[in-house]
mmCIF file of the N, C-alpha and C atoms, coordinates in Angstrom:
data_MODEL
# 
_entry.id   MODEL 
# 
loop_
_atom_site.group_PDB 
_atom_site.id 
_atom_site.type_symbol 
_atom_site.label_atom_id 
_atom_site.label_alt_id 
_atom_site.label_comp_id 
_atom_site.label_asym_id 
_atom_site.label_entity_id 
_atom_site.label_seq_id 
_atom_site.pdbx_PDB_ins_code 
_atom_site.Cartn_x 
_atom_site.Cartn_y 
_atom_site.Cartn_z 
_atom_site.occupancy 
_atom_site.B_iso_or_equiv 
_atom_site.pdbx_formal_charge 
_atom_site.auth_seq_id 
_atom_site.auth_comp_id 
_atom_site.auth_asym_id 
_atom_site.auth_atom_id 
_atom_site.pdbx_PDB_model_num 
ATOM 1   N N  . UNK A 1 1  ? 39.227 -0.709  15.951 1.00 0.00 ? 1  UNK A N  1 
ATOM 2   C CA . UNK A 1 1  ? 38.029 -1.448  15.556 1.00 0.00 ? 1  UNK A CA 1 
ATOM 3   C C  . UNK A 1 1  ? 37.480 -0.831  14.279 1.00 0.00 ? 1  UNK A C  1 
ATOM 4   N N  . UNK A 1 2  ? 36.941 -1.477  13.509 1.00 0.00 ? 2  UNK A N  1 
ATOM 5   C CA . UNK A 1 2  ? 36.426 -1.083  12.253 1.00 0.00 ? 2  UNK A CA 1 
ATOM 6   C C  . UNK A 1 2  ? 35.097 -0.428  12.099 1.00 0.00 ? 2  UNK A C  1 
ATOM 7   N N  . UNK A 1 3  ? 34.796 0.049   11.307 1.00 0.00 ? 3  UNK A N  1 
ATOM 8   C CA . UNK A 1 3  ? 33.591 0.572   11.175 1.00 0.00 ? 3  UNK A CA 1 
ATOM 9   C C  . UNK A 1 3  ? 32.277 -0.162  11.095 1.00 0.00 ? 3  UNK A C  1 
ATOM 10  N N  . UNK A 1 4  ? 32.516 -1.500  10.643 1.00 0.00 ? 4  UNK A N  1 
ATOM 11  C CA . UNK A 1 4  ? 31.577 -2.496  10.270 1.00 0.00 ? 4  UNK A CA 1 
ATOM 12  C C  . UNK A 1 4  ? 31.056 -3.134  11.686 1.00 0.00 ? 4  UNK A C  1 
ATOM 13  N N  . UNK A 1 5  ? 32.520 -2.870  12.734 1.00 0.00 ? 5  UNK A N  1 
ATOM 14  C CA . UNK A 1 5  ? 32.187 -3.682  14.243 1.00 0.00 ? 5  UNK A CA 1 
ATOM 15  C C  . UNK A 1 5  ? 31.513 -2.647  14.482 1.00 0.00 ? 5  UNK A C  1 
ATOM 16  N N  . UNK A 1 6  ? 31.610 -1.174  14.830 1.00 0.00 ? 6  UNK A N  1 
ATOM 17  C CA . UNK A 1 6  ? 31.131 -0.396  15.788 1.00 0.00 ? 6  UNK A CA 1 
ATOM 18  C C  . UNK A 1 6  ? 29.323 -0.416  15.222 1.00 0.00 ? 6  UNK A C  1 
ATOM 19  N N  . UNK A 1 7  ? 29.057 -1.077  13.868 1.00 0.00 ? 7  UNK A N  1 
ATOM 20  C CA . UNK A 1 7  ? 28.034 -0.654  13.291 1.00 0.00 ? 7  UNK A CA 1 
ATOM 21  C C  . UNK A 1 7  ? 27.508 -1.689  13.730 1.00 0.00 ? 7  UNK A C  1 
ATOM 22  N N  . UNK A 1 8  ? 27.659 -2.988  13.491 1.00 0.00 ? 8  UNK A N  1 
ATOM 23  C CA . UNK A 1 8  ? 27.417 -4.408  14.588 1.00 0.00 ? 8  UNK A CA 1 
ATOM 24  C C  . UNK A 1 8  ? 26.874 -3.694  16.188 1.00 0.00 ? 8  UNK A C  1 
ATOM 25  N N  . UNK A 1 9  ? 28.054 -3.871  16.731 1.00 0.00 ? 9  UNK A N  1 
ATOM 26  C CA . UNK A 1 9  ? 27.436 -3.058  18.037 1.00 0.00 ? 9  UNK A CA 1 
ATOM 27  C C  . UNK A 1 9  ? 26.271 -2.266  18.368 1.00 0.00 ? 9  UNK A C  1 
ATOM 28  N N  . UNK A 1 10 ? 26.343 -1.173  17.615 1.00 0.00 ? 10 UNK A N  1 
ATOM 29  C CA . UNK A 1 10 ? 25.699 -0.048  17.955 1.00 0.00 ? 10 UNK A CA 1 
ATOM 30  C C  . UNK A 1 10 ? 23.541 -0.389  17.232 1.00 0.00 ? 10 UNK A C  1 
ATOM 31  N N  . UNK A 1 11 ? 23.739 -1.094  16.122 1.00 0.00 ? 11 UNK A N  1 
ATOM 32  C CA . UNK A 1 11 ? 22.728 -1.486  15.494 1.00 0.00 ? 11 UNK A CA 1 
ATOM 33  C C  . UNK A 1 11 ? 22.413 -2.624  16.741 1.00 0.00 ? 11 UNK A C  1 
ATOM 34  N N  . UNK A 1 12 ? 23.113 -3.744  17.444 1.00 0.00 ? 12 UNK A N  1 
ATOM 35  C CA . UNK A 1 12 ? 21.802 -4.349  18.042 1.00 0.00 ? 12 UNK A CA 1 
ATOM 36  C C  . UNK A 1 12 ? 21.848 -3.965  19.312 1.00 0.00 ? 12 UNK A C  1 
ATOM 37  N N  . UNK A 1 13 ? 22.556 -2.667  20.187 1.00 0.00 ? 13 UNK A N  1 
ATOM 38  C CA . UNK A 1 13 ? 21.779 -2.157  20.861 1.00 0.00 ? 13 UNK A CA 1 
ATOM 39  C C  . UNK A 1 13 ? 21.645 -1.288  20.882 1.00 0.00 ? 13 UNK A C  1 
ATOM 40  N N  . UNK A 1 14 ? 21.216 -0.462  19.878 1.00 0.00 ? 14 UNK A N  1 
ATOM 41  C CA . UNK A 1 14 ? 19.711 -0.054  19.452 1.00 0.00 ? 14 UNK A CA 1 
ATOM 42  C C  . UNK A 1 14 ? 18.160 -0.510  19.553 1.00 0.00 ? 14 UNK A C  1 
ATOM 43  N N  . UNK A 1 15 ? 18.835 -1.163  18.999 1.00 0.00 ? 15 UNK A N  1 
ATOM 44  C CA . UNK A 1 15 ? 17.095 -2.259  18.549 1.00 0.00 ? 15 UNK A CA 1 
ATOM 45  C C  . UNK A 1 15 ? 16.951 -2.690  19.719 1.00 0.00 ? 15 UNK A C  1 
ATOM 46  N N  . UNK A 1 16 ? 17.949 -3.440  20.681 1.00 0.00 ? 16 UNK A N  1 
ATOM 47  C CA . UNK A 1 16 ? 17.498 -4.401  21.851 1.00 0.00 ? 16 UNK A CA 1 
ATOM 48  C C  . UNK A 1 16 ? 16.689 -3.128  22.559 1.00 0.00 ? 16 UNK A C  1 
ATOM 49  N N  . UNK A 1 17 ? 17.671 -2.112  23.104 1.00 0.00 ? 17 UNK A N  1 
ATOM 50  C CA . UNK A 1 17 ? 16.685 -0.999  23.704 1.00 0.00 ? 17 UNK A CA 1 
ATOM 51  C C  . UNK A 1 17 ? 15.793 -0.586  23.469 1.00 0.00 ? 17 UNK A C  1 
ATOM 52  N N  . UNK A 1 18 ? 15.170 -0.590  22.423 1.00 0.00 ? 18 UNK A N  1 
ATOM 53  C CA . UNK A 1 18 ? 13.870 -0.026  21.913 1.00 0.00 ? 18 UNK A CA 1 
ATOM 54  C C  . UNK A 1 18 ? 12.968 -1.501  21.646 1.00 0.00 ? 18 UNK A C  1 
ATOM 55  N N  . UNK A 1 19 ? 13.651 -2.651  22.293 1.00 0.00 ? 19 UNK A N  1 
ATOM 56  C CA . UNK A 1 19 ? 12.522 -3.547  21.944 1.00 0.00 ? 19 UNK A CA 1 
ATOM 57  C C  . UNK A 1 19 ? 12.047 -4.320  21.498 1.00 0.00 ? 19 UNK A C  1 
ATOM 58  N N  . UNK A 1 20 ? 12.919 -3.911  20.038 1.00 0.00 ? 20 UNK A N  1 
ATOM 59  C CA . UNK A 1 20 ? 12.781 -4.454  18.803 1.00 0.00 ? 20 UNK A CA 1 
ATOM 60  C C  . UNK A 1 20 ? 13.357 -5.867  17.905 1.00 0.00 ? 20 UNK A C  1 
ATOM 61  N N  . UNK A 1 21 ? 12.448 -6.372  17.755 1.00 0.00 ? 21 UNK A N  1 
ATOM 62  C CA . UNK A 1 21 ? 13.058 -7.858  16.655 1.00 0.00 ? 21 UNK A CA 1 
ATOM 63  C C  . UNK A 1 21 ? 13.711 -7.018  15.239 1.00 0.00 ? 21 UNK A C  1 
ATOM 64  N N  . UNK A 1 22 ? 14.784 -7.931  15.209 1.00 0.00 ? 22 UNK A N  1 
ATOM 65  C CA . UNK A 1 22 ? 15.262 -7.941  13.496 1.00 0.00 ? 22 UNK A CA 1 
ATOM 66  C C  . UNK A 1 22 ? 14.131 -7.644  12.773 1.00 0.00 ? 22 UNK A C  1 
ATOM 67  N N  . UNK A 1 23 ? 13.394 -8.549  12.817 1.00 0.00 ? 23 UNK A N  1 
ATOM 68  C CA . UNK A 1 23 ? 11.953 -8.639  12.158 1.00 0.00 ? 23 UNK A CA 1 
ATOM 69  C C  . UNK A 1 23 ? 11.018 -6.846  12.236 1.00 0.00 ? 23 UNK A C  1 
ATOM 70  N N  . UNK A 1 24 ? 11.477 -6.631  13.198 1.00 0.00 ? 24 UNK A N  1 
ATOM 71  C CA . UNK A 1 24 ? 10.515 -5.288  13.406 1.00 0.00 ? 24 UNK A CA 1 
ATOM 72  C C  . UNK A 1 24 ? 11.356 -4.257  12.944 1.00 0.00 ? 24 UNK A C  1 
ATOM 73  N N  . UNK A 1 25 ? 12.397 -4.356  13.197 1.00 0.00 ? 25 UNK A N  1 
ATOM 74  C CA . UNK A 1 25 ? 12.997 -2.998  12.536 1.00 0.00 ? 25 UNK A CA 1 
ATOM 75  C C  . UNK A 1 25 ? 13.477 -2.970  10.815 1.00 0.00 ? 25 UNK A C  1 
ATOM 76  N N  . UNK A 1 26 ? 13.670 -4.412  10.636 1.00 0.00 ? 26 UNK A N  1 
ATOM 77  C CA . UNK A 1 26 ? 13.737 -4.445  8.937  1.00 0.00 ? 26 UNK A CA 1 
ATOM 78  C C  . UNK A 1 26 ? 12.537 -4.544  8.505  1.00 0.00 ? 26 UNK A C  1 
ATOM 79  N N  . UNK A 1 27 ? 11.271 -4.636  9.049  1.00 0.00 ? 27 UNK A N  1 
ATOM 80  C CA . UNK A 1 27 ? 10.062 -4.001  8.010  1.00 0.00 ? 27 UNK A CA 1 
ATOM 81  C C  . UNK A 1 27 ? 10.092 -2.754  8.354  1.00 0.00 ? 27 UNK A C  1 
ATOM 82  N N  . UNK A 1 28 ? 10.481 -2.054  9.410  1.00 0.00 ? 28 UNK A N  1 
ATOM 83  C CA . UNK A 1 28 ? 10.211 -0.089  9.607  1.00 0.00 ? 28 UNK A CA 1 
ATOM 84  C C  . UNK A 1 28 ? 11.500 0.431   8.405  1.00 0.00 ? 28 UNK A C  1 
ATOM 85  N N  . UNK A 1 29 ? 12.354 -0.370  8.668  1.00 0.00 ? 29 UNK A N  1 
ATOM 86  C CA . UNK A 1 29 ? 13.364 -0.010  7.613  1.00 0.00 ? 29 UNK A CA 1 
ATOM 87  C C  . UNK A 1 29 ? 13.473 0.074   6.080  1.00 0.00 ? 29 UNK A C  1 
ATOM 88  N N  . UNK A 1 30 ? 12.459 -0.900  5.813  1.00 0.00 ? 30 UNK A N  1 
ATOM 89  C CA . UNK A 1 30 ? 11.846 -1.527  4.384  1.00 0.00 ? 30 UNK A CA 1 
ATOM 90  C C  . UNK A 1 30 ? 13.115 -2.130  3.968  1.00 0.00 ? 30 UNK A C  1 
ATOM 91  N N  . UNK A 1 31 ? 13.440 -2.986  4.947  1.00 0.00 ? 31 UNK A N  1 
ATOM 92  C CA . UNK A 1 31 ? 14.645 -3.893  4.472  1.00 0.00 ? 31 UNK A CA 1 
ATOM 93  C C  . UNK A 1 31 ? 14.477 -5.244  4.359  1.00 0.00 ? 31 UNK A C  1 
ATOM 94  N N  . UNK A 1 32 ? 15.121 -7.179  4.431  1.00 0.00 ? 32 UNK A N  1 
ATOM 95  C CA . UNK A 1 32 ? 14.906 -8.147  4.462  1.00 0.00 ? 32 UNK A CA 1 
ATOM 96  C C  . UNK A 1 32 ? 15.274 -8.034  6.227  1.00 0.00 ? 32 UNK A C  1 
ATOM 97  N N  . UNK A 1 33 ? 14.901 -9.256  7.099  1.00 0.00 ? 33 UNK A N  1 
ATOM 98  C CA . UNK A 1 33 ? 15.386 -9.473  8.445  1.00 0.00 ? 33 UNK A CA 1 
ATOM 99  C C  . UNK A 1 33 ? 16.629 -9.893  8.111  1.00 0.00 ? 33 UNK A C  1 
ATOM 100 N N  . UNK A 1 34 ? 16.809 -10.557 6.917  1.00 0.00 ? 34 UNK A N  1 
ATOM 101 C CA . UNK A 1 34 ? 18.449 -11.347 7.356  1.00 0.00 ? 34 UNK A CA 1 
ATOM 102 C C  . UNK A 1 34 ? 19.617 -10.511 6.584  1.00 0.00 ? 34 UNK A C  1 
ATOM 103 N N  . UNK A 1 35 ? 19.099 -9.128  6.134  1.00 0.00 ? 35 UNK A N  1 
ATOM 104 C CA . UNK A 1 35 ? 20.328 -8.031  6.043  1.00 0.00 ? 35 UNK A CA 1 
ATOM 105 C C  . UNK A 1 35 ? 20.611 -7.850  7.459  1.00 0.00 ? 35 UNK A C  1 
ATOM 106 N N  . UNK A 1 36 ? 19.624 -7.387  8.162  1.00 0.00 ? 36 UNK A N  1 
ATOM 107 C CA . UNK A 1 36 ? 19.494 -6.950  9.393  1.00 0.00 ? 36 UNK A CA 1 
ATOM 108 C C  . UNK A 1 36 ? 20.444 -7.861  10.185 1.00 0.00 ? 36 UNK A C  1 
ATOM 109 N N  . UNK A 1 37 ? 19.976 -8.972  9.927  1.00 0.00 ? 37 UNK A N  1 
ATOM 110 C CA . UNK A 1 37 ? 21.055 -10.389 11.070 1.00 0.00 ? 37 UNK A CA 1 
ATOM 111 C C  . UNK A 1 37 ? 22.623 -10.185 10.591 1.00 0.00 ? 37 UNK A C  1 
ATOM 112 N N  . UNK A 1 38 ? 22.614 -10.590 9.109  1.00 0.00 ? 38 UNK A N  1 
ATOM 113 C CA . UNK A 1 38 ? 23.977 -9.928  8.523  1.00 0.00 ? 38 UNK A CA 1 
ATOM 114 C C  . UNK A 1 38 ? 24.617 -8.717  8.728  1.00 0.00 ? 38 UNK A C  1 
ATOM 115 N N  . UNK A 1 39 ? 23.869 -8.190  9.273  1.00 0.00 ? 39 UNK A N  1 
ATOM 116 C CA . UNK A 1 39 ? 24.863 -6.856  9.341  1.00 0.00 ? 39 UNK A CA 1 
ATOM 117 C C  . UNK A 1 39 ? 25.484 -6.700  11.080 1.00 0.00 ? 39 UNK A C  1 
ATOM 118 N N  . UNK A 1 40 ? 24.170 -7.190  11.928 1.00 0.00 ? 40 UNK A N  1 
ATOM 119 C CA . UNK A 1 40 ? 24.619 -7.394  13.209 1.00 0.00 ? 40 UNK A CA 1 
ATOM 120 C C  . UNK A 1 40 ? 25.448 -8.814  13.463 1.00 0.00 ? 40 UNK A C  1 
ATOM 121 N N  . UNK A 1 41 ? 25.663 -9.095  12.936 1.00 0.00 ? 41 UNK A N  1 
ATOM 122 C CA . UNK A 1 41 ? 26.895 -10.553 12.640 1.00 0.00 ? 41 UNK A CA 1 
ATOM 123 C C  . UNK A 1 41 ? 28.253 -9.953  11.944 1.00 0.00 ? 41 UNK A C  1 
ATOM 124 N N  . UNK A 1 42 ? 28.141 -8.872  11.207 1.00 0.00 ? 42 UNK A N  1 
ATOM 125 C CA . UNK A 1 42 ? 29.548 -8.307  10.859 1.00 0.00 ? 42 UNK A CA 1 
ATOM 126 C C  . UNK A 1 42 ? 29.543 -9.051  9.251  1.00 0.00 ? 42 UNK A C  1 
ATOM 127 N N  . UNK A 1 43 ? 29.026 -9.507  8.442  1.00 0.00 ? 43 UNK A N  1 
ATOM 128 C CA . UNK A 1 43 ? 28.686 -9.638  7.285  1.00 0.00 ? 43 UNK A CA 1 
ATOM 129 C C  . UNK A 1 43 ? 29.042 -9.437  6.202  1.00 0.00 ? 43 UNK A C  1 
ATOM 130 N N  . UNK A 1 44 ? 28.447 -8.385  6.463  1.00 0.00 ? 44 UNK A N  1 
ATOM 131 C CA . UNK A 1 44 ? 27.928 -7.152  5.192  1.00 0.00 ? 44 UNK A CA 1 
ATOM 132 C C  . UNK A 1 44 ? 27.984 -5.957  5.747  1.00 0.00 ? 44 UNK A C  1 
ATOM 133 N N  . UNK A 1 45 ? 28.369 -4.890  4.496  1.00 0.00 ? 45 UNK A N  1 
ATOM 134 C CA . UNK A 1 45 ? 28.665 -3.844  4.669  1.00 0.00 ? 45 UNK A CA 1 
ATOM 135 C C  . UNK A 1 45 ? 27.191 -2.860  4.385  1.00 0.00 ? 45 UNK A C  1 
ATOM 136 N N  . UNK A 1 46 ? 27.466 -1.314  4.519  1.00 0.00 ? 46 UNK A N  1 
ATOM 137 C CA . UNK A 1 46 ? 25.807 -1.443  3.623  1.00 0.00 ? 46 UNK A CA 1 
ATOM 138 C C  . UNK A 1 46 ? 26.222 -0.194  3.110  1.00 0.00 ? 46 UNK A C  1 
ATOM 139 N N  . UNK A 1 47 ? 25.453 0.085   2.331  1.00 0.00 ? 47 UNK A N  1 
ATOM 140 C CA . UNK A 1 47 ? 25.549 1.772   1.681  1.00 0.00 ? 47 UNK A CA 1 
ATOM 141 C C  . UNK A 1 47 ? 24.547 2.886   2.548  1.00 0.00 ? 47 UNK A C  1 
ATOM 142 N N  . UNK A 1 48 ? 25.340 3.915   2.551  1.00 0.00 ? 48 UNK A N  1 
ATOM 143 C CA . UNK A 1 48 ? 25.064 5.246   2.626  1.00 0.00 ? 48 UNK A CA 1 
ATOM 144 C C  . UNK A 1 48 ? 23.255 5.112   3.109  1.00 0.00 ? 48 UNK A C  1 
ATOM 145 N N  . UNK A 1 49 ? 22.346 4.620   1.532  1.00 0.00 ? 49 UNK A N  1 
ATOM 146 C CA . UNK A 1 49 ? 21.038 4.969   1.758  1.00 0.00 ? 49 UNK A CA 1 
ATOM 147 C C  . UNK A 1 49 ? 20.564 4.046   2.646  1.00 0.00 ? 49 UNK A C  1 
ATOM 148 N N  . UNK A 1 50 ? 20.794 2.750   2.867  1.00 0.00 ? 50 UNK A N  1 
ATOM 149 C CA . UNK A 1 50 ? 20.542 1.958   4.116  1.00 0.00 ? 50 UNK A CA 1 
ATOM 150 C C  . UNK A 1 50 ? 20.798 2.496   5.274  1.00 0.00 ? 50 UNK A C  1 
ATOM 151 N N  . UNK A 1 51 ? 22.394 2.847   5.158  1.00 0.00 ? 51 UNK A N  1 
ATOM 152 C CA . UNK A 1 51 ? 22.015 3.538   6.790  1.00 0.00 ? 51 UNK A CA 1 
ATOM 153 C C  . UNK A 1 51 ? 21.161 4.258   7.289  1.00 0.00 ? 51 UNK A C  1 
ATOM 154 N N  . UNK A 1 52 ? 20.649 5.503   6.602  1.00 0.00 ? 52 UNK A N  1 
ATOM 155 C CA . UNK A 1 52 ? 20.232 6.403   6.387  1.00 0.00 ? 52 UNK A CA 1 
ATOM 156 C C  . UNK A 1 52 ? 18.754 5.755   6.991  1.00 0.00 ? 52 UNK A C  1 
ATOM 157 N N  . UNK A 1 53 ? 18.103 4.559   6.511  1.00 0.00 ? 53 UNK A N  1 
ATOM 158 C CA . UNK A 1 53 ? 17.007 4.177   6.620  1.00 0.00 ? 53 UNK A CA 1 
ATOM 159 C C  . UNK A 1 53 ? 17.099 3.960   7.633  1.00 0.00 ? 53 UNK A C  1 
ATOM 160 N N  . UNK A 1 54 ? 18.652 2.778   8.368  1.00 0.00 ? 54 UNK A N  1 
ATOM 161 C CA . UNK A 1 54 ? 18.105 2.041   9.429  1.00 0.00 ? 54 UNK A CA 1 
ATOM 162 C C  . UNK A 1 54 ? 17.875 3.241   10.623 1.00 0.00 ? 54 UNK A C  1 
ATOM 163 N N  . UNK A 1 55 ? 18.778 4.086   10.532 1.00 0.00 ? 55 UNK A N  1 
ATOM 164 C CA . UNK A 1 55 ? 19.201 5.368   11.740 1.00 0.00 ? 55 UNK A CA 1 
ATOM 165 C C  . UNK A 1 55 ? 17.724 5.862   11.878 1.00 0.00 ? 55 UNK A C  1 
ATOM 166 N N  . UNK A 1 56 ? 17.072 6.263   10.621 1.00 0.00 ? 56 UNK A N  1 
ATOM 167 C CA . UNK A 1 56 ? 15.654 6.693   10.795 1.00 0.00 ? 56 UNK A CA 1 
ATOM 168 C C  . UNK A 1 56 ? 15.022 5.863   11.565 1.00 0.00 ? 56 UNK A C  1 
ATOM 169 N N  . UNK A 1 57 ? 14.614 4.812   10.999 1.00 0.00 ? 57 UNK A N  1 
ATOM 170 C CA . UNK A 1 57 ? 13.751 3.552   11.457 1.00 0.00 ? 57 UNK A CA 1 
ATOM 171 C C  . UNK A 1 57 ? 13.935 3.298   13.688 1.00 0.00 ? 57 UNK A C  1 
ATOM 172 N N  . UNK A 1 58 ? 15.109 3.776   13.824 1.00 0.00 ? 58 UNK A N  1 
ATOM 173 C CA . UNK A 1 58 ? 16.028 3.967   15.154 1.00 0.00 ? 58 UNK A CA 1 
ATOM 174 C C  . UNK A 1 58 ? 15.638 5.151   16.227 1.00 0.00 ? 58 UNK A C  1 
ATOM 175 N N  . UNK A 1 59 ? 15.147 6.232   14.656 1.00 0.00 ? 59 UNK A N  1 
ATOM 176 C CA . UNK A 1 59 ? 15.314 7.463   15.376 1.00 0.00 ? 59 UNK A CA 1 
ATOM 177 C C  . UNK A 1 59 ? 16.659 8.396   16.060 1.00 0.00 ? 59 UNK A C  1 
ATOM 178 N N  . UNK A 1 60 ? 17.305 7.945   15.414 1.00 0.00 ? 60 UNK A N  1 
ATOM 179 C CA . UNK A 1 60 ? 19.009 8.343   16.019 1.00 0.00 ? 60 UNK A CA 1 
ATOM 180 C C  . UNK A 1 60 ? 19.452 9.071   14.434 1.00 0.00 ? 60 UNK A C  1 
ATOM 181 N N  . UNK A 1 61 ? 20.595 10.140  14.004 1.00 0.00 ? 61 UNK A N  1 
ATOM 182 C CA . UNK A 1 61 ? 21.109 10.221  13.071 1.00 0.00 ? 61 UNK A CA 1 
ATOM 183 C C  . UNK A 1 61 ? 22.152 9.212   12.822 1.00 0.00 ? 61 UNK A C  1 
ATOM 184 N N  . UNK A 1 62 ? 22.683 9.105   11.395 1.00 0.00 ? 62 UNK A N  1 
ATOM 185 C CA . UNK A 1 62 ? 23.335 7.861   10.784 1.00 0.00 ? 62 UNK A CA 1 
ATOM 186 C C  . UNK A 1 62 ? 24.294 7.694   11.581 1.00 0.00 ? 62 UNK A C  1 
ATOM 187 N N  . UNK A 1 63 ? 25.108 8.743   12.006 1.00 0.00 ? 63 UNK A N  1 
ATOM 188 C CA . UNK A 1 63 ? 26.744 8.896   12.521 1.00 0.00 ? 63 UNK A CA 1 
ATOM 189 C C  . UNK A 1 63 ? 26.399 8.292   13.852 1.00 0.00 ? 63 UNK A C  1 
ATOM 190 N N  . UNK A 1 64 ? 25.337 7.921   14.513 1.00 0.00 ? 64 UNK A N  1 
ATOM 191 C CA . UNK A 1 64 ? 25.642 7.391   15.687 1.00 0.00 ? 64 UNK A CA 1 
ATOM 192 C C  . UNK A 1 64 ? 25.571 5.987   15.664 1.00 0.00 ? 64 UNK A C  1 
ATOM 193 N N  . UNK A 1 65 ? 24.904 5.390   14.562 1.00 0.00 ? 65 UNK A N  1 
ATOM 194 C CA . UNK A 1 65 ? 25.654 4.035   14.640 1.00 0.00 ? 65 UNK A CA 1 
ATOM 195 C C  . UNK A 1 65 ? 26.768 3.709   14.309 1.00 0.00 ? 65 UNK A C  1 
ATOM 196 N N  . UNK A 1 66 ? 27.451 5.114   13.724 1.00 0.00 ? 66 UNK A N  1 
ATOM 197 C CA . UNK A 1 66 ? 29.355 4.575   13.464 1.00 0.00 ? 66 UNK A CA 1 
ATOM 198 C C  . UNK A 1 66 ? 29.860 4.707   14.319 1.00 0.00 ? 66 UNK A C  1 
ATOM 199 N N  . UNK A 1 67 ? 29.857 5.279   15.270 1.00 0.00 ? 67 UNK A N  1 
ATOM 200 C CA . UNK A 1 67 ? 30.792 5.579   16.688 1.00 0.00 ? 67 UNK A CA 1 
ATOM 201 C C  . UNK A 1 67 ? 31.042 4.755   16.964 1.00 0.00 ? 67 UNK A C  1 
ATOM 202 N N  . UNK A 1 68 ? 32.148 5.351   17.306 1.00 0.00 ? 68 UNK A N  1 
ATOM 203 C CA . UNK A 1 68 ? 33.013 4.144   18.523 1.00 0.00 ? 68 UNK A CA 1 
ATOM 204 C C  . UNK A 1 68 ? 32.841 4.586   19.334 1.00 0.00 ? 68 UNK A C  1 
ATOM 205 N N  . UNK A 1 69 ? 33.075 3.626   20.435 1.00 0.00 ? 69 UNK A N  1 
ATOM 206 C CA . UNK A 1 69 ? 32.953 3.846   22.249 1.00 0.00 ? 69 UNK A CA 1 
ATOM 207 C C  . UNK A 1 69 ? 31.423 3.905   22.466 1.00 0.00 ? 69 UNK A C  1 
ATOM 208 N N  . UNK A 1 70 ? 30.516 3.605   21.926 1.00 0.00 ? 70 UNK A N  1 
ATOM 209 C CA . UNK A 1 70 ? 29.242 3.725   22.385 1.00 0.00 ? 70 UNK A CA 1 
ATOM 210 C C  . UNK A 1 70 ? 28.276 2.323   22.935 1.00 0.00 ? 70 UNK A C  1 
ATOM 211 N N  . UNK A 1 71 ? 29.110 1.796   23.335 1.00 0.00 ? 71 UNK A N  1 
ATOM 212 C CA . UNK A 1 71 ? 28.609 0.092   23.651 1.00 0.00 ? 71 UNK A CA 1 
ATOM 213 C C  . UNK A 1 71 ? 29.245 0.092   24.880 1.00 0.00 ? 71 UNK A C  1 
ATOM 214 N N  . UNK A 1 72 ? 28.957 -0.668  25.769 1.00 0.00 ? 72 UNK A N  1 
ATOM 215 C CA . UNK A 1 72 ? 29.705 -0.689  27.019 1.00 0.00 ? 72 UNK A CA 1 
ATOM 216 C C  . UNK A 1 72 ? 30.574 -2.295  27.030 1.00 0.00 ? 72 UNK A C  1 
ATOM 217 N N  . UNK A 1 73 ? 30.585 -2.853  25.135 1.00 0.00 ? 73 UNK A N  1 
ATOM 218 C CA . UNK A 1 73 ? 31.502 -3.681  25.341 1.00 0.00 ? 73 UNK A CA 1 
ATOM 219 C C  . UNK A 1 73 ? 32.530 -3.130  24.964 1.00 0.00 ? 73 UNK A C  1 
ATOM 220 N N  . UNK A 1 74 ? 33.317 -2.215  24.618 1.00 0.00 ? 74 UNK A N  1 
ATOM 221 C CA . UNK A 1 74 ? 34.249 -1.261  24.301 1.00 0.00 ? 74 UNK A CA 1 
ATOM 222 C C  . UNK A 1 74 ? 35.346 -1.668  25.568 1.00 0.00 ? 74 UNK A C  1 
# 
């Protein structure tokens, strides 16, 4: 699986667990909502400083939205 899926995955449950709308975590992120949709759709790719934001915005470090095996659709 690619890096872009595990980042799909792992980004919307994140957010679902904590709660959160697209909408809510791309303004904590200071991002648009429909990067946010795009990226949990498999999309778009993102750079380095985005991640960096969304992982914050998450509260998790960056590397755990790259993992694999961390979804229980695995």
């Amino acid at each position: 699986m690619a890096s872009r899926d595990h980042l799909a995955r792992n980004l919307k449950r994140l957010r679902t667990a904590q709660g959160l709308s697209q909408e809510a975590l791309a303004y904590a992120a200071g991002i648009d909502r429909t990067y946010v949709s795009a990226l949990e759709r498999r999309k778009y790719s993102l750079s380095i400083d985005r991640l960096d934001q969304l992982a914050s915005s998450l509260g998790v470090e960056p590397y755990v939205l790259l993992m694999p095996g961390t979804t229980s659709e695995e």
